[in-house]
N, C-alpha and C positions, 0 to 999 in steps of 0.2 A: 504494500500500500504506500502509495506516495506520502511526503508532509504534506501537502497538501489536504489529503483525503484523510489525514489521520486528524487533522487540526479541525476539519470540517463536522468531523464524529463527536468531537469534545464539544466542537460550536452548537452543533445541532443538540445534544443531551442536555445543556444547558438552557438553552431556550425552551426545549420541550419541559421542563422543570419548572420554567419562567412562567408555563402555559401558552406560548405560542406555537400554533401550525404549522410547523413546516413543507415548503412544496418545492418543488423544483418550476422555477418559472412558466412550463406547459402547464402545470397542472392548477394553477391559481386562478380559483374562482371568485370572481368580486363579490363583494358586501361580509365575505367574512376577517378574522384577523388573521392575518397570517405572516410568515417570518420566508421572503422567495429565495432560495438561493438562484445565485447566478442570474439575476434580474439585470435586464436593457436598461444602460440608459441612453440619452443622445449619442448620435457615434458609434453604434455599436459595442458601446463599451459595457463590463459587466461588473456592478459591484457583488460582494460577497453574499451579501443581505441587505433587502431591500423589506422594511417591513410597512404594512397595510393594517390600516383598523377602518371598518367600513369602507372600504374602498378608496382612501386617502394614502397616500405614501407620509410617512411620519419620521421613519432611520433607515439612514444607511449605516450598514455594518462592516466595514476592510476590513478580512481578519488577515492576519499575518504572522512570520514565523515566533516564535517567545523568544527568540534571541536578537528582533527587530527592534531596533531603540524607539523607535514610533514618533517618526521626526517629523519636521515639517514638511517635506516631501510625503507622506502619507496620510497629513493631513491634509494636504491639497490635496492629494486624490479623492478624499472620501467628502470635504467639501465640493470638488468638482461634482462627483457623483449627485451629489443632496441637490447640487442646482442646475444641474439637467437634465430632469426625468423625463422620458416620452411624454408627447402629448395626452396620452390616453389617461395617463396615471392622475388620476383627483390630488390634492395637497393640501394639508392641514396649514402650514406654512411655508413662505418661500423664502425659507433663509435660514441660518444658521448661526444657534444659539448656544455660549457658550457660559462657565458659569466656572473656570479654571479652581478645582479644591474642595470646592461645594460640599462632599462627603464629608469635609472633615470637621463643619460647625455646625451647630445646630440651625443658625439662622444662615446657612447656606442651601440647608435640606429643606426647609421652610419655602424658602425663593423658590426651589426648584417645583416644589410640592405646588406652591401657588403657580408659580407660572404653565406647569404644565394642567392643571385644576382649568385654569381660562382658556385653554382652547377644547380639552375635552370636554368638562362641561360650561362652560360659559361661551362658548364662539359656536360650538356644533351645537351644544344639547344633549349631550348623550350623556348622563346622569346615571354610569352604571361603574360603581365602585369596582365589582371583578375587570375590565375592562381600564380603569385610572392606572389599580394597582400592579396587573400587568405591562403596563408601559414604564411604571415609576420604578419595578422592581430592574427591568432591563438596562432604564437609565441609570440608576444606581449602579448596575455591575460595570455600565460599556464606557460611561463618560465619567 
């Protein structure tokens, strides 16, 4: 098995734990939540994970090798990814949010908590805690 394919194994058991669907880009049905691997974006190009809640694109995910120092070279990529998703793709946001440490105060988790609080339920509507707490639990581990 490649790194690749082994990194992808650990990715995927983690998010299935998160409670997100994973699918391989063919198999992504809209309106549900789901976590796409190998999702299009402009270009041809494919992020790792492209994740959906009602049919909104919400995170991209770059995974990469754990001996990758995770520079600014992939964080460009993975911002490149977040702002040019196919047309097709619905979007909660067009832009990218960042909150450098967050995890490590209390009123950083608070910020994160509220801000993500006003698009799920205050911009959408969608008032459904299982659904908050799977995105908050994600962003928690990814960013």
């Amino acid at each position: 098995m490649l790194p690749e394919e082994k990194a992808r194994v650990k990715i995927d058991e983690k998010l299935s734990k998160a409670g997100w669907y994973i699918v391989d880009r063919d198999e992504y049905v809209p309106q549900t939540t789901s976590a796409i691997r190998e999702a299009l974006t402009q270009g041809n190009k494919e992020s790792d994970y492209l994740f959906f809640i009602d049919n909104k694109a919400i995170a991209v995910l770059e995974a990469k090798r754990a001996d990758n120092p995770l520079g600014k070279d992939v964080e460009s990529q993975a911002e490149n990814y977040a702002s040019t998703p196919l047309s097709w793709y619905g979007l909660w946001e067009n832009k990218v949010v960042r909150f450098d440490g967050w995890q490590n105060t209390t009123a950083g988790q608070k910020e994160v908590k509220k801000a993500l609080r006003s698009v799920i339920w205050n911009k959408y509507k969608i008032h459904d805690n299982d659904v908050f707490n799977k995105a908050y639990s994600y962003i928690e581990e990814y960013y």
